[in-house]
Short mmCIF file of the C-alpha atoms (twelve columns), coordinates in Angstrom:
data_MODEL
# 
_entry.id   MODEL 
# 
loop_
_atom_site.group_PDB 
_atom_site.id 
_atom_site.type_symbol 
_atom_site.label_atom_id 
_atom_site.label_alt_id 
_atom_site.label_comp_id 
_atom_site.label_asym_id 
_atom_site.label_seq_id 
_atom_site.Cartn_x 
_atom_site.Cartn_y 
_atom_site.Cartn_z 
_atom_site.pdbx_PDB_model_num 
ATOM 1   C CA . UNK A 1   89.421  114.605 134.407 1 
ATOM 2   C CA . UNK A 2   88.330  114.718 130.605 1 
ATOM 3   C CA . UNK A 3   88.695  111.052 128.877 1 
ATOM 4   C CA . UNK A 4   91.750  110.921 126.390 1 
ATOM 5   C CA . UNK A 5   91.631  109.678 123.164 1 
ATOM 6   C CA . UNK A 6   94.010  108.111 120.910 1 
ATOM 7   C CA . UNK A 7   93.642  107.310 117.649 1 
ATOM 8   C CA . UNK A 8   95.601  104.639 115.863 1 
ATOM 9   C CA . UNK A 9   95.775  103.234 112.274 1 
ATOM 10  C CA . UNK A 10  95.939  99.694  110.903 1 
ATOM 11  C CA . UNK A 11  94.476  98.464  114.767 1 
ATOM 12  C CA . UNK A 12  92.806  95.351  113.798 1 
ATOM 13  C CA . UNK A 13  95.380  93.062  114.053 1 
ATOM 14  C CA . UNK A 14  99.398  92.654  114.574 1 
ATOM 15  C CA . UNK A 15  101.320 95.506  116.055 1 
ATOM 16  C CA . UNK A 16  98.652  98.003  115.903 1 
ATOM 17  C CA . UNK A 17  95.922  95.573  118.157 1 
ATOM 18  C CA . UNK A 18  98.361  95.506  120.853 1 
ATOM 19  C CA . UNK A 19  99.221  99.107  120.593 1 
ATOM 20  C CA . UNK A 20  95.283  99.777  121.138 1 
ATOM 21  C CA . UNK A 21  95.001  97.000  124.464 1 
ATOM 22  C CA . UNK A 22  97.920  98.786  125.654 1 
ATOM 23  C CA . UNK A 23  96.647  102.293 124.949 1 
ATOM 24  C CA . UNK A 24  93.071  100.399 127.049 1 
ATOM 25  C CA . UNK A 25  95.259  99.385  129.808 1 
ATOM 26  C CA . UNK A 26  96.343  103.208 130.613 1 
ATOM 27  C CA . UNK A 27  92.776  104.404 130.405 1 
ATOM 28  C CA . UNK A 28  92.625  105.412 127.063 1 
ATOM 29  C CA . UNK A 29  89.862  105.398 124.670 1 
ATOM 30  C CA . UNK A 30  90.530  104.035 120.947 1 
ATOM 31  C CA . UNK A 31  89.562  105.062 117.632 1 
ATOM 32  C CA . UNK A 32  91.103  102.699 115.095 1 
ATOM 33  C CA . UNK A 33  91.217  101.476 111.424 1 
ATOM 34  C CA . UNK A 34  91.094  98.520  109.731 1 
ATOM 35  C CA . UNK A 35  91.350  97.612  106.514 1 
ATOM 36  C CA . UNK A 36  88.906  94.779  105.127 1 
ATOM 37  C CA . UNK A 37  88.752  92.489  108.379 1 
ATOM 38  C CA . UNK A 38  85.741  93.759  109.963 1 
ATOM 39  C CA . UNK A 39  85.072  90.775  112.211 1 
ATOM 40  C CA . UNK A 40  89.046  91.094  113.916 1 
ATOM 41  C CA . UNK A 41  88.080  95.059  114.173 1 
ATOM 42  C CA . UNK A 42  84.942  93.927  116.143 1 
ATOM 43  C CA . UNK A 43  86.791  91.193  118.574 1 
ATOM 44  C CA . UNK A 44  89.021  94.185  119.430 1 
ATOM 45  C CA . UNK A 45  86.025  96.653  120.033 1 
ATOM 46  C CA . UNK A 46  84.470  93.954  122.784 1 
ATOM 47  C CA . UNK A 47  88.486  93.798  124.122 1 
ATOM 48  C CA . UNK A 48  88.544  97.115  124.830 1 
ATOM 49  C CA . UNK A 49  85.434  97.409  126.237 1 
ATOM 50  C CA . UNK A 50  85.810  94.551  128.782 1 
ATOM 51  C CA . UNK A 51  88.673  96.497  129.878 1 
ATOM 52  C CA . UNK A 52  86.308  99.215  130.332 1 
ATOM 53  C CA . UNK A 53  87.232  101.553 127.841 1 
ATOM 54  C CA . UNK A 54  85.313  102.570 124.750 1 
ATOM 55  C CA . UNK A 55  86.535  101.628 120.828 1 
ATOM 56  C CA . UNK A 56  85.133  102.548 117.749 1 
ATOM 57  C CA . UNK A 57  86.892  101.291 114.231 1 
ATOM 58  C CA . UNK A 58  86.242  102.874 110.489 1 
ATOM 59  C CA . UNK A 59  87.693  101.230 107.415 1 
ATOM 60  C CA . UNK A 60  90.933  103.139 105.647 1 
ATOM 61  C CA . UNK A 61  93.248  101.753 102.812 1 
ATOM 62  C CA . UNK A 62  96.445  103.675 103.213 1 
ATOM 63  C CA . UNK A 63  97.281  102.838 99.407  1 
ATOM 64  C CA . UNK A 64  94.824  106.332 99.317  1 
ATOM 65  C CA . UNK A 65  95.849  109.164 100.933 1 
ATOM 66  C CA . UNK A 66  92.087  110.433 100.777 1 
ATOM 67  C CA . UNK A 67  90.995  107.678 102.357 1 
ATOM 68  C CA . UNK A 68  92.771  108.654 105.091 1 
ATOM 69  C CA . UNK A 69  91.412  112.011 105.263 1 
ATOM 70  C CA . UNK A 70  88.325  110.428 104.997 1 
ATOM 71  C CA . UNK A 71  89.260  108.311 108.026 1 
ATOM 72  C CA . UNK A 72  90.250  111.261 110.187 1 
ATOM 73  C CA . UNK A 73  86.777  113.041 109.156 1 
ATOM 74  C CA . UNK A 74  85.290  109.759 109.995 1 
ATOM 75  C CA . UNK A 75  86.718  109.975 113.899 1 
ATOM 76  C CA . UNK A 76  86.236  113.216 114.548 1 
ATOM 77  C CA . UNK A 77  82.379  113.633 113.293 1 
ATOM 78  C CA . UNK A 78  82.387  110.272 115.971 1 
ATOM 79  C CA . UNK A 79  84.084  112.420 118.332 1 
ATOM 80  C CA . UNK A 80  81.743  115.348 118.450 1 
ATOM 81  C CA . UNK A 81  78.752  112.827 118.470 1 
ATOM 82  C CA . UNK A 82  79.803  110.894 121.636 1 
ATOM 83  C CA . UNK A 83  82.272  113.464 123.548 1 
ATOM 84  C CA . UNK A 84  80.848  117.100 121.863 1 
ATOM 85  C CA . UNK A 85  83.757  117.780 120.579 1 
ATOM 86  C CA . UNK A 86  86.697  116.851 117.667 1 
ATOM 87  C CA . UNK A 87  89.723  117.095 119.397 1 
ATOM 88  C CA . UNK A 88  91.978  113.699 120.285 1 
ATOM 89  C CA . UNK A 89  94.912  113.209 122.029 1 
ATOM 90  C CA . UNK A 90  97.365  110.992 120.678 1 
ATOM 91  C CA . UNK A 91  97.710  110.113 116.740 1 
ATOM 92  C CA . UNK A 92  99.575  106.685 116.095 1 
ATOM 93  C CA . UNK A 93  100.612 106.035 112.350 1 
ATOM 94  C CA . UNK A 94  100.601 102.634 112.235 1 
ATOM 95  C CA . UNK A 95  98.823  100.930 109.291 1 
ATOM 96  C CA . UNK A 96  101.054 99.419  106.664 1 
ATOM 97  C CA . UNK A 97  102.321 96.512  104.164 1 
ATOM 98  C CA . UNK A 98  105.365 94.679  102.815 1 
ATOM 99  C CA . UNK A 99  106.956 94.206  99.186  1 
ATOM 100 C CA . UNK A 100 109.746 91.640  99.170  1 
ATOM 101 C CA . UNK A 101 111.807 91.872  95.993  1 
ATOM 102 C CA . UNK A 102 115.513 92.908  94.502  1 
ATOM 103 C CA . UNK A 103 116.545 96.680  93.496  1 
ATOM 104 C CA . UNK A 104 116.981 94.645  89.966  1 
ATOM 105 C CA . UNK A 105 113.293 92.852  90.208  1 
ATOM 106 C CA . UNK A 106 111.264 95.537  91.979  1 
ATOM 107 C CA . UNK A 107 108.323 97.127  89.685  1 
ATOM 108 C CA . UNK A 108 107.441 100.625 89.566  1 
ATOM 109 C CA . UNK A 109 103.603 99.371  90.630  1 
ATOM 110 C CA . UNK A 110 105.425 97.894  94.169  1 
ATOM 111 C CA . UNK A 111 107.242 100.956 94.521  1 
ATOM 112 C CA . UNK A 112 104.423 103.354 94.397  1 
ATOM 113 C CA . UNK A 113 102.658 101.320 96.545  1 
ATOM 114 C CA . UNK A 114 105.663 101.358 99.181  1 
ATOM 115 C CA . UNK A 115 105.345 105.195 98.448  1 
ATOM 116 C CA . UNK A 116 101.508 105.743 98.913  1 
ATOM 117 C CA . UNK A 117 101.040 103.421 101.935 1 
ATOM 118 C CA . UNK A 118 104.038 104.239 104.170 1 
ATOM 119 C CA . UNK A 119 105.020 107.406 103.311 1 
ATOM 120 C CA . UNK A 120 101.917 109.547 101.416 1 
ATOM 121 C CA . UNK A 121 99.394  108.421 103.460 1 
ATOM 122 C CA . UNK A 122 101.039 108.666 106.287 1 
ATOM 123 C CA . UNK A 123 101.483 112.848 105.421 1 
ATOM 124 C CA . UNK A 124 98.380  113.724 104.627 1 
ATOM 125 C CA . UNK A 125 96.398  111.343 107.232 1 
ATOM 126 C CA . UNK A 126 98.656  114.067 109.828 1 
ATOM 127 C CA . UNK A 127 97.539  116.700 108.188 1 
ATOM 128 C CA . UNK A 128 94.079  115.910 108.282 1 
ATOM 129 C CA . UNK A 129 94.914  115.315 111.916 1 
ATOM 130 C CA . UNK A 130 96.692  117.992 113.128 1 
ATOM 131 C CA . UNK A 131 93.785  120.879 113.383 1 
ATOM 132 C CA . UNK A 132 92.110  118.266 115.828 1 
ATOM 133 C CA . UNK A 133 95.062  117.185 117.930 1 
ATOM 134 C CA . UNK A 134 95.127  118.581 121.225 1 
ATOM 135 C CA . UNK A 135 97.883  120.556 123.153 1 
ATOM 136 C CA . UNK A 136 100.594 118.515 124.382 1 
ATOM 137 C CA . UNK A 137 99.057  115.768 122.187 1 
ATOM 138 C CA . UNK A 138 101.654 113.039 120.801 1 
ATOM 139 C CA . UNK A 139 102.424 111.513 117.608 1 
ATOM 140 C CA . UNK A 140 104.239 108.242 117.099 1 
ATOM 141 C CA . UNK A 141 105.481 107.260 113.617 1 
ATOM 142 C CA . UNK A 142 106.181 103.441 112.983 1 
ATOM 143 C CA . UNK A 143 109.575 102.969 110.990 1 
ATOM 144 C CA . UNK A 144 111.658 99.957  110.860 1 
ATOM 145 C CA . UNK A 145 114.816 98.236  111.991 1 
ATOM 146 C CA . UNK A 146 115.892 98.230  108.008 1 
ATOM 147 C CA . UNK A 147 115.804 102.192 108.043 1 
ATOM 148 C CA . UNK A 148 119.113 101.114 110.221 1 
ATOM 149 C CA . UNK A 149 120.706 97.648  108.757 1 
ATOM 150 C CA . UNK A 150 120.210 96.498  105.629 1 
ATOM 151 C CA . UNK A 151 118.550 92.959  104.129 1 
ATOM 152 C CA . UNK A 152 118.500 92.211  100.328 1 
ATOM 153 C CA . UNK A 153 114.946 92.692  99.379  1 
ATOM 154 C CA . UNK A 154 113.201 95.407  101.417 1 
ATOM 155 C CA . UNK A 155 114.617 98.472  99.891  1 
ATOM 156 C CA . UNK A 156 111.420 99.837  98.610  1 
ATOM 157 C CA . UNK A 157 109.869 99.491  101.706 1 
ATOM 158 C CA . UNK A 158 112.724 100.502 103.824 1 
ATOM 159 C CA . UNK A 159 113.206 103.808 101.842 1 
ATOM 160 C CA . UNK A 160 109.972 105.216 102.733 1 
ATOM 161 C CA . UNK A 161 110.798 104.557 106.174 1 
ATOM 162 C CA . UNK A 162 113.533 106.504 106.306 1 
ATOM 163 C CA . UNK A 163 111.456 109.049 105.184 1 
ATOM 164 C CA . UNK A 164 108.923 108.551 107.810 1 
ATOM 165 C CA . UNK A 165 111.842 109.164 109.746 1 
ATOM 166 C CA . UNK A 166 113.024 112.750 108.565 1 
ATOM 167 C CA . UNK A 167 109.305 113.843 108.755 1 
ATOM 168 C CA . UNK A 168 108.866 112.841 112.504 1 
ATOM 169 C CA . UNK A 169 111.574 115.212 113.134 1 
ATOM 170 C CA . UNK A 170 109.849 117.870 111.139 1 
ATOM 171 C CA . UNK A 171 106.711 117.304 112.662 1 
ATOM 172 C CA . UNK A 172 108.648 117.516 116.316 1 
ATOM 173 C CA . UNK A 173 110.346 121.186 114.827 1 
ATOM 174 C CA . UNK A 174 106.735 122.348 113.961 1 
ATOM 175 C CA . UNK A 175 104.747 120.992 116.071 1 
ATOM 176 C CA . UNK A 176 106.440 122.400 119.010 1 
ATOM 177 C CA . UNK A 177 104.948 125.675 120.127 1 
ATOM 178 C CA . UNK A 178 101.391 123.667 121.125 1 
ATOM 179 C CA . UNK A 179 103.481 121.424 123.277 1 
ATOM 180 C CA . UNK A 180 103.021 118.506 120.480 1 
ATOM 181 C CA . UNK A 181 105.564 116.168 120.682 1 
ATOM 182 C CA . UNK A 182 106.467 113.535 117.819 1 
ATOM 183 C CA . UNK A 183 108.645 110.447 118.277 1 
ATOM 184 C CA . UNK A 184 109.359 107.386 115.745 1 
ATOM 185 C CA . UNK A 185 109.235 103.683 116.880 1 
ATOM 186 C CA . UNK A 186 111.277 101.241 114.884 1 
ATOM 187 C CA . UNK A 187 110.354 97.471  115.570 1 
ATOM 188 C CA . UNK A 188 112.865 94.768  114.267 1 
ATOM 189 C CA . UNK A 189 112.000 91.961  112.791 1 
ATOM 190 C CA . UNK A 190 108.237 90.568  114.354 1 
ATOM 191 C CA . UNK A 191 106.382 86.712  113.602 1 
ATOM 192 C CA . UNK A 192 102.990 88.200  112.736 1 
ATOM 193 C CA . UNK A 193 101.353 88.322  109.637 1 
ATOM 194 C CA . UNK A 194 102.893 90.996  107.729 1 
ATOM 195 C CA . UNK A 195 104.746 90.531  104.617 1 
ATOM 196 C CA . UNK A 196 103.287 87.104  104.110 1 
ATOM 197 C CA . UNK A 197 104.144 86.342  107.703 1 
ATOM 198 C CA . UNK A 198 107.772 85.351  106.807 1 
ATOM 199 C CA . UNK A 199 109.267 85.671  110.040 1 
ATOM 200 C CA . UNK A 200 107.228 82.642  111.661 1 
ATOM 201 C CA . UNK A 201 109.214 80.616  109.510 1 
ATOM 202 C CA . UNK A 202 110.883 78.266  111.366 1 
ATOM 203 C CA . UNK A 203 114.567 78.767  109.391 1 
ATOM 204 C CA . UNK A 204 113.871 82.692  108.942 1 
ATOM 205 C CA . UNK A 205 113.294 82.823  112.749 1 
ATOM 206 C CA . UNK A 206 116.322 80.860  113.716 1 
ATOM 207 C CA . UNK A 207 118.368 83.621  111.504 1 
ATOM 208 C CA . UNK A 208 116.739 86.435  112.962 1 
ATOM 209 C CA . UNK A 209 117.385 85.314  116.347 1 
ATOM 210 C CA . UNK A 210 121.050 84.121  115.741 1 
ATOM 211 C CA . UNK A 211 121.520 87.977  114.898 1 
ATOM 212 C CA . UNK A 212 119.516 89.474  117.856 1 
ATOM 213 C CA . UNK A 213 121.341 90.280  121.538 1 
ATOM 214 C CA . UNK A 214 117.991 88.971  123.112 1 
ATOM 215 C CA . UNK A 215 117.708 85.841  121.025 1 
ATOM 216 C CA . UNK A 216 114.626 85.468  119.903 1 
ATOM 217 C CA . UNK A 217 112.549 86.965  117.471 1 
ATOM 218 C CA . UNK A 218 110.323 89.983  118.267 1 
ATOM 219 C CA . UNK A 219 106.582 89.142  119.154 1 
ATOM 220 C CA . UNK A 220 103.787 92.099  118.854 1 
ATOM 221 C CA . UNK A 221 103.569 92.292  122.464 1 
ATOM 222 C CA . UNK A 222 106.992 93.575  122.568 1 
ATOM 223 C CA . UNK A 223 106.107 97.221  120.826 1 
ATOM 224 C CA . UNK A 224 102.695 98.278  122.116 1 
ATOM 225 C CA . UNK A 225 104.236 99.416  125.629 1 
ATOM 226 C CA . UNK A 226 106.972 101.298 124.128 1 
ATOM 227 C CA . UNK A 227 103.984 103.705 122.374 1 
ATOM 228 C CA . UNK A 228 101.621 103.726 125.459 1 
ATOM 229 C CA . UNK A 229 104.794 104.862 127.646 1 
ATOM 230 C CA . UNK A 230 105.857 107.323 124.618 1 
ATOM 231 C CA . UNK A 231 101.895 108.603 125.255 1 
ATOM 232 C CA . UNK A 232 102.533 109.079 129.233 1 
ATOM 233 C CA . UNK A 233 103.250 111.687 131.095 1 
ATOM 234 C CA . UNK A 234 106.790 110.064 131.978 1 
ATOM 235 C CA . UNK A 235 107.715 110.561 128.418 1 
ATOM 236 C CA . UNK A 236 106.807 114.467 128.023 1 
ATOM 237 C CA . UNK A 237 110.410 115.430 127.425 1 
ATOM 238 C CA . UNK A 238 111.341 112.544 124.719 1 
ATOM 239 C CA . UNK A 239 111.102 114.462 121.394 1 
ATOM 240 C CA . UNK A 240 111.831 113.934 117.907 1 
ATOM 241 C CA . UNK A 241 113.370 110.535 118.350 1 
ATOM 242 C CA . UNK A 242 113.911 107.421 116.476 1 
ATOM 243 C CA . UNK A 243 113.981 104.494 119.501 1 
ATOM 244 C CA . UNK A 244 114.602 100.987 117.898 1 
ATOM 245 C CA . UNK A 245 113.038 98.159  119.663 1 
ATOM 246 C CA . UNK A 246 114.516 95.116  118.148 1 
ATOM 247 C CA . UNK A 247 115.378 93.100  121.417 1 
ATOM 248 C CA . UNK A 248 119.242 94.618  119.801 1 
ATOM 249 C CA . UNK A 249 119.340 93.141  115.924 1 
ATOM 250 C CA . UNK A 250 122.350 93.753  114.583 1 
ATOM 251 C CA . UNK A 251 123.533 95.722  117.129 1 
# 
């Protein structure tokens, strides 16, 4: 049986380093990006290699959509090197930022940002992508809980979301006749370090878990099983979906 690859962005650390172990754990290989933290890309090569699968990481700052071609180019000349060929499995848009700031405060330079990291990026990194993407390959999209509810602050951020949102189903519509299938996580609110890390604050944490079912805040732990069972065989017929998994925030 042929090794599958999956290839995830913004690995390194948070979210997207426990997508990758997961992805490990299931027996696939991982080709991942980071952004300037080399040594944490390297600590999650060895990871994945003691598990006994193999990991290779290239740099990508998703503020520039060419970089993410560049990325993609990147993988797949790695691909044909070390498998003979250019063609990968499962494509995991994960890489991303926050802005925290008022409709009435929020600058045109933090929008665009929002914009070119969540949303253009995102595009034309599955463009790039989607000649070398095999049949019956998957795609997950990362939204957010606050494509759902709203918090005072995050609209920039949670706008492109939403958008991710529309184009998962387009990409499900599309995509369809190779057997592609494209599905859209949204995490609630998770203590790592993202936006400043403001959810491992103690009194932000107690809020966020006064207003979750579950009680607690999320941890990244909590989302990289969801995409490694949205990249199994169990999850074939599961298309074109948005599946929160907020441990039920504002439910």
């Amino acid at each position: 049986m042929s090794r599958k690859t999956a290839v995830i962005t913004g690995g390194s650390r948070g979210l997207g380093r426990d997508m990758a172990i997961n992805m490990a754990k299931e027996g696939v290989d991982v080709i991942f990006s980071y952004h300037t933290n080399e040594v944490k890309a390297k600590e999650l090569i060895a990871e994945i290699a003691s598990i006994g699968q193999k990991a290779v990481a290239f740099s990508f700052d998703a503020n520039d959509y060419r970089s993410g071609q560049a990325f993609i180019r990147k993988a797949t000349d790695y691909l044909r090197e070390e498998y003979g060929h250019a063609h990968f499995d499962f494509l995991i848009n994960n890489a991303g930022t926050g802005v925290y700031n008022l409709i009435s405060d929020t600058t045109a330079a933090q929008f665009d940002e929002m914009m070119h990291v969540h949303l253009k990026s995102v595009y034309f990194l599955t463009q790039a992508a989607l000649p070398y993407l095999n049949e019956g390959g998957r795609i997950i999209n990362i939204s957010s809980g606050l494509a759902r509810f709203s918090l005072a602050g995050m609209s920039a951020y949670a706008i492109m979301k939403g958008g991710i949102e529309v184009f998962t189903r387009y990409l499900a519509k599309e995509l369809g006749e190779r057997q592609i299938t494209a599905n859209v996580i949204a995490p609630g609110a998770i203590a790592t370090d993202f936006a400043g890390g403001s959810n491992k604050d103690k009194e932000k944490a107690a809020l966020i878990s006064s207003i979750t079912a579950l009680g607690r805040v999320g941890k990244a732990e909590d989302i990289g099983g969801m995409v490694a069972f949205l990249c199994s065989d169990k999850a074939a017929w599961i298309n074109g979906q948005r599946i929160e998994v907020s441990g039920g925030m504002l439910v």
